[in-house]
C-alpha positions as CSV (number, residue, x, y, z in Angstrom):
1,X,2.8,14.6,50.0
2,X,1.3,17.7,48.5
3,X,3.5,20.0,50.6
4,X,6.2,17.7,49.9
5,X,6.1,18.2,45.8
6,X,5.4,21.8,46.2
7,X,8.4,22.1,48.4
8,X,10.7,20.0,45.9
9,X,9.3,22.2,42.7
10,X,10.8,25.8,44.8
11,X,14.1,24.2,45.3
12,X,14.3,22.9,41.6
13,X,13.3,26.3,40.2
14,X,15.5,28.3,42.9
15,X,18.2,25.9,41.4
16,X,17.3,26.2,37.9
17,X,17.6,30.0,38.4
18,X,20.4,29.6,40.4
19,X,22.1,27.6,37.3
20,X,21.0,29.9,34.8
21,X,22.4,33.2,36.5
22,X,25.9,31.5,36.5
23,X,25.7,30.0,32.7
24,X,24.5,33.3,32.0
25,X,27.0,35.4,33.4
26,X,29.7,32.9,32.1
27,X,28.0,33.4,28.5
28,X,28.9,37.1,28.9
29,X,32.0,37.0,30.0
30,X,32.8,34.9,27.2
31,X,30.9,37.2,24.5
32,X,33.3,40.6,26.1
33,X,36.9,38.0,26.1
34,X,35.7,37.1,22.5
35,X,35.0,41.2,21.6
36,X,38.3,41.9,23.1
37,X,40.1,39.2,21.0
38,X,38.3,40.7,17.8
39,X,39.7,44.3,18.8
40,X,43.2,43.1,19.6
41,X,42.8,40.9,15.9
42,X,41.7,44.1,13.9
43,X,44.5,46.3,15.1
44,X,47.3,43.5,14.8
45,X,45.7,43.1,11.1
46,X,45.5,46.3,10.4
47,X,49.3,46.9,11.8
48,X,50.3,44.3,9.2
49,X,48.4,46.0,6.3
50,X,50.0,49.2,7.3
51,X,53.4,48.1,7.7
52,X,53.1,46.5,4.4
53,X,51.8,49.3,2.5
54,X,54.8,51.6,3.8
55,X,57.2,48.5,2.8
56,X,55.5,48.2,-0.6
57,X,56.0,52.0,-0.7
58,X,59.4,52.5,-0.2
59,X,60.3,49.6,-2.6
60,X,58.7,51.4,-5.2
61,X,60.2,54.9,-3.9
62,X,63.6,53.2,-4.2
63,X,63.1,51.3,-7.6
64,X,61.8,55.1,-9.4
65,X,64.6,57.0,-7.7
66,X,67.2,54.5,-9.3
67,X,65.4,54.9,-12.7
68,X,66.4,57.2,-15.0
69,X,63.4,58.5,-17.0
70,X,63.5,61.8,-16.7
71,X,64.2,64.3,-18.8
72,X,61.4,62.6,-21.0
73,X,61.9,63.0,-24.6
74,X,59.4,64.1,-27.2
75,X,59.3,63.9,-31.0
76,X,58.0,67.2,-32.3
77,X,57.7,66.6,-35.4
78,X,55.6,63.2,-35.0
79,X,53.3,65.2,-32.2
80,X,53.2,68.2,-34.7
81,X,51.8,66.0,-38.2
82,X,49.3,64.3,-36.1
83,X,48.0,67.9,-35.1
84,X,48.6,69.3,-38.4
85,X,46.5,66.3,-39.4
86,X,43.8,67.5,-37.9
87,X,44.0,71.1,-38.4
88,X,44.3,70.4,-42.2
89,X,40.8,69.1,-41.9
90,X,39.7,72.4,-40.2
91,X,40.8,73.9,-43.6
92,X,39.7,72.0,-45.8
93,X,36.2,72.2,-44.3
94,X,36.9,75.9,-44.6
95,X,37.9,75.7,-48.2
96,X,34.8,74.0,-49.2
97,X,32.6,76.7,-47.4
98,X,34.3,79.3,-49.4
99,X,34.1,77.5,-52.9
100,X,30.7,76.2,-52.5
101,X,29.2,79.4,-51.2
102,X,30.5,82.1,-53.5
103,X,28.6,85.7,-53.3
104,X,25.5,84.1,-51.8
105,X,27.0,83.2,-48.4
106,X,28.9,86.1,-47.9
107,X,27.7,88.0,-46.1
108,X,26.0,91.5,-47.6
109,X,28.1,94.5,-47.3
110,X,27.1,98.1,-47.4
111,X,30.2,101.0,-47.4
112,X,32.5,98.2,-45.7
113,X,30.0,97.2,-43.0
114,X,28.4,93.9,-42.6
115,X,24.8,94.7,-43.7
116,X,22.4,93.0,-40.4
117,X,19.0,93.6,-41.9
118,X,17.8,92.7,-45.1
119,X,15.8,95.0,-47.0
């Protein structure tokens, strides 16, 4: 009976390894159909996206080539008192430097020339 079991456990594991070769290889085949299907997928989806994006595009190429925006006109006047605004603050910065500092910030002159070194 010994011989007998020993005999019955080889064939169970030569089947059991038998089984598990083909669930194996039908596991892989599976996992490369279902890699394939992702491929096919991602370039159908990106198709879609790209196709869209060029649709999208030319709608918005058509709706800005009916519009007429251009020559765009500017107010000169309005654009020139807000700079004016600001350069007005320039002088009066200015002006205070010159009536605040008198002789004593000027700066010390000898025969025309700027005197660098004090004496």
């Amino acid at each position: 009976t010994g011989n007998y079991e020993y005999r019955l456990i080889l064939r169970c594991r030569q089947e059991a390894r038998a089984r598990f070769a083909k669930m194996r290889k039908d596991v892989l085949e599976k996992i490369e159909l279902l890699d394939q299907k992702h491929v096919q997928d991602i370039v159908f989806q990106l198709q879609r996206f790209v196709s869209g994006m060029s649709r999208y595009y030319d709608d918005c190429y058509a709706v800005l080539k009916e519009a007429d925006v251009f020559p765009i006109e500017v107010d000169l006047s309005r654009t020139m008192i807000n700079y004016s605004g600001q350069s007005l603050s320039y002088e009066d910065e200015e002006e205070e430097e010159t009536s605040r500092g008198g002789e004593e910030d000027a700066p010390q002159t000898e025969n025309g020339a700027e005197k660098l070194i004090d004496d």
